[in-house]
C-alpha positions in Angstrom: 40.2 -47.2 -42.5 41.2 -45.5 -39.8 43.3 -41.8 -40.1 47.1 -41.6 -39.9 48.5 -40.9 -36.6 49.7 -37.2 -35.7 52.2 -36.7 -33.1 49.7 -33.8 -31.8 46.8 -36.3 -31.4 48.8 -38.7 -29.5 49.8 -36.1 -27.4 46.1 -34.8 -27.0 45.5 -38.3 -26.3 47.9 -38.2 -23.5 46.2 -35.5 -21.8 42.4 -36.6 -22.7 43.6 -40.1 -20.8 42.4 -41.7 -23.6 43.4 -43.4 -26.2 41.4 -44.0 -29.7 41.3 -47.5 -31.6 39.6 -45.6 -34.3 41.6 -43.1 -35.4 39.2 -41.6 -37.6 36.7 -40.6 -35.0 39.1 -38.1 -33.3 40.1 -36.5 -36.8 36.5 -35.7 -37.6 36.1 -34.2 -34.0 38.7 -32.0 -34.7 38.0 -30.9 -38.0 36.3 -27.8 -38.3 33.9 -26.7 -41.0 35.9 -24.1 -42.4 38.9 -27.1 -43.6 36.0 -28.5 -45.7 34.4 -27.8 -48.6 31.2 -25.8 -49.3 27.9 -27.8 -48.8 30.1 -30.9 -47.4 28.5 -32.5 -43.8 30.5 -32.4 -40.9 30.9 -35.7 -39.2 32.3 -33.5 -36.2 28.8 -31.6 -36.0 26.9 -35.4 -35.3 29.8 -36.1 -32.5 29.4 -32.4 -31.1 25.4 -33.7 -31.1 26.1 -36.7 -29.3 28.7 -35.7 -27.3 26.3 -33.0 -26.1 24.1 -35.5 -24.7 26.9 -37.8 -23.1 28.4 -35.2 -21.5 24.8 -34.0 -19.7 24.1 -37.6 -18.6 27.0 -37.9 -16.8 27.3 -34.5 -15.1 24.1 -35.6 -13.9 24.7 -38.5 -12.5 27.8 -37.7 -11.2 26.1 -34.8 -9.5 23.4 -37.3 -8.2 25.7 -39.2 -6.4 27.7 -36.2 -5.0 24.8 -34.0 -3.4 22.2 -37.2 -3.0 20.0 -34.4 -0.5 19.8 -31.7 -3.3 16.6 -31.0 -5.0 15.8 -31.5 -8.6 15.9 -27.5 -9.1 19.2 -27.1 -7.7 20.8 -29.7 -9.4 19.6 -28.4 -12.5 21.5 -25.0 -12.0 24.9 -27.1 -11.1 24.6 -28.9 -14.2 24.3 -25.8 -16.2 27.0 -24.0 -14.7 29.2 -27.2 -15.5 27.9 -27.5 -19.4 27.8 -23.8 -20.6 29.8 -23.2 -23.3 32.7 -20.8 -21.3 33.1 -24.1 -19.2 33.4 -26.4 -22.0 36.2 -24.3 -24.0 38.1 -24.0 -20.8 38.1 -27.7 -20.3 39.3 -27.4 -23.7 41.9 -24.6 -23.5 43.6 -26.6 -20.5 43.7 -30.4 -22.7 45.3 -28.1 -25.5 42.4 -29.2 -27.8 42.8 -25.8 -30.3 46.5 -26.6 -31.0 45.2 -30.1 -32.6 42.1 -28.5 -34.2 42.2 -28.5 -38.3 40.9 -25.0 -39.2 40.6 -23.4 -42.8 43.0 -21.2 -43.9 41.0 -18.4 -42.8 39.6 -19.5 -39.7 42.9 -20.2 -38.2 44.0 -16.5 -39.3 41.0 -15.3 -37.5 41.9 -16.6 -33.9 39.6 -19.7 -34.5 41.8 -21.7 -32.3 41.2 -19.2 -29.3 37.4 -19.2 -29.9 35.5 -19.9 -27.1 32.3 -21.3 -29.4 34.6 -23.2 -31.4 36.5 -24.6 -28.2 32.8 -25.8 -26.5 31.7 -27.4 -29.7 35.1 -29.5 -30.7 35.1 -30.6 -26.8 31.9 -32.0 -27.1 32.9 -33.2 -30.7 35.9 -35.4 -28.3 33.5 -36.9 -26.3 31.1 -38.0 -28.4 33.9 -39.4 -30.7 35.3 -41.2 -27.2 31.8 -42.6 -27.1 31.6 -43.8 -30.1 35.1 -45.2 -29.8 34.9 -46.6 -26.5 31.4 -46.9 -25.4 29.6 -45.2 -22.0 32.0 -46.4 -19.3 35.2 -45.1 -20.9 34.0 -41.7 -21.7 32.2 -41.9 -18.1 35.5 -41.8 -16.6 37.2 -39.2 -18.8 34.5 -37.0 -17.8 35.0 -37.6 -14.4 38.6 -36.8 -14.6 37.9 -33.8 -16.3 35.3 -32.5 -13.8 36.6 -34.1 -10.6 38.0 -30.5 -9.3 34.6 -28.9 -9.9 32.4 -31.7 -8.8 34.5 -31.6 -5.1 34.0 -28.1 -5.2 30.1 -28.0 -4.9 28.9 -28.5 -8.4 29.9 -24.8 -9.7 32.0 -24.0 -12.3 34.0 -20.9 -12.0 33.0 -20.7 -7.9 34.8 -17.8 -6.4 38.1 -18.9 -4.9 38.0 -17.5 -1.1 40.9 -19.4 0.2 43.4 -17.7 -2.4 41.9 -14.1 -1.5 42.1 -15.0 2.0 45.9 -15.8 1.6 46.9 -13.0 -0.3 45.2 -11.2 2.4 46.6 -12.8 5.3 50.5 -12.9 4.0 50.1 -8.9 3.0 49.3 -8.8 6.7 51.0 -11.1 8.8 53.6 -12.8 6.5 52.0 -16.2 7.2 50.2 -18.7 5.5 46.3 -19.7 6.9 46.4 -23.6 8.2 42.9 -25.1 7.8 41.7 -28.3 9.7 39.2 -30.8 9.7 37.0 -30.2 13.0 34.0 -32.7 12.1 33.3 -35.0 10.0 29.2 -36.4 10.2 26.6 -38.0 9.0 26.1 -41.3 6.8 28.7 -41.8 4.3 26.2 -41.5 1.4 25.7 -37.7 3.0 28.8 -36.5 4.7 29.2 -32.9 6.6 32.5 -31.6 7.0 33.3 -28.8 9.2 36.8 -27.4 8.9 38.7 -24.1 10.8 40.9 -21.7 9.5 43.8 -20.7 11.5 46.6 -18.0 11.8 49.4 -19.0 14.1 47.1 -19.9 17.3 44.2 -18.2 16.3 41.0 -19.7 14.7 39.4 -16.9 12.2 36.4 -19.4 11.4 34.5 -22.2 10.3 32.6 -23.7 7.5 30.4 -26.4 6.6 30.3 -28.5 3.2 29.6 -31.8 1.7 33.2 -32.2 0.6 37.2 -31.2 3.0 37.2 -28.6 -0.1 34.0 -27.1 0.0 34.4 -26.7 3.7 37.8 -25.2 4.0 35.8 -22.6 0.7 33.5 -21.9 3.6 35.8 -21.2 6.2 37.8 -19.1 4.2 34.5 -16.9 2.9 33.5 -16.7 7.0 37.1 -15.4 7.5 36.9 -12.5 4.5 33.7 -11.2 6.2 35.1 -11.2 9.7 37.9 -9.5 8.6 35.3 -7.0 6.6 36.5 -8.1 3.4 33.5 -8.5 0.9 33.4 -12.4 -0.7 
């Protein structure tokens, strides 16, 4: 039988982009071990498990088909940035995930819905529940969605943001805004290059190179801070 409806899990739905047939599976992701009691197993702990794994797989792959020249080595250190734990309870502080969680009495006192190892661990929890709900595709593509920022970014979770430092910098200075533009665009389309500028007004502060428009206006903006003598 599947759980009762809540009007927070149909809005978590809302923000997850997906929504359950089996209702049950997202309760048991969202239930903590402190609501239950002593010596019961945690059906969230075996979705956690598997959602674990899902959630690796498809990083990986996604980060296959993005940066198809990297090496094995360097891929490996993308996917870990994007699967630590501080990652995975953001991606769970922004879908509002702690609001829906069901904590003990205690737990709940404590801060439990601010935790950052409580946050990782019910995300994965989601997923795995999604995959068990839904099968691979469907949680493929709400991983996606969830990543798709970090993914066009280079891979990195938590990269340094360069173009907001250089625009604070630039309107202290010259009350403008940088433009950035797309100078080149090369190679096959499984392999792209992008080049793009950064300019003040009619003056081009720099370039940079990346696989993705974003990653190459990052670039530009990091080659600007060091002309400028500004430490990225």
């Amino acid at each position: 039988m599947s759980a009762p409806e809540r009007d927070d899990d149909r809005a978590l739905e809302d923000r997850l982009g997906y929504t359950f047939l089996e209702r049950s599976l997202l309760d048991a992701a969202l239930t903590h071990t402190s609501a239950l009691g002593a010596g019961t197993v945690r059906a969230g702990e075996q979705l956690e498990f598997l959602g674990d794994a899902v959630l690796g797989v498809v990083i990986a792959d996604l980060l296959l088909d993005a940066f198809p020249d990297l090496d094995e080595g360097e891929l490996s250190k993308r996917r870990a940035t994007l699967v630590r734990a501080p990652t995975l309870a953001a991606k769970a502080r922004a879908l509002g995930i702690g609001e829906a969680l069901r904590l003990g009495r205690g737990e709940d006192r404590g801060g439990g819905r601010e935790k950052a190892s409580i946050l990782a661990s019910s995300y994965e929890a989601v997923l795995g529940a999604i995959y068990r709900d839904g099968g691979f595709e469907r949680v493929k593509g709400v991983i996606t969605r969830h990543f798709a920022e970090e993914i066009e970014g280079g891979g990195i979770a938590g990269a340094p943001d360069w173009k907001t430092t250089l625009q604070e910098r630039i309107q202290a200075r010259d009350r403008t805004v940088p433009e950035y533009r797309l100078a080149a665009e090369e190679g096959p389309a499984h392999a792209r290059v992008f080049t793009a500028e950064v300019w003040v007004g009619e003056r081009c502060l720099a370039r940079g190179q990346g696989t993705s428009k974003r990653e190459a206006e990052q670039q530009a903006a990091r080659a600007a801070l060091e002309a400028v003598g500004v430490e990225p």
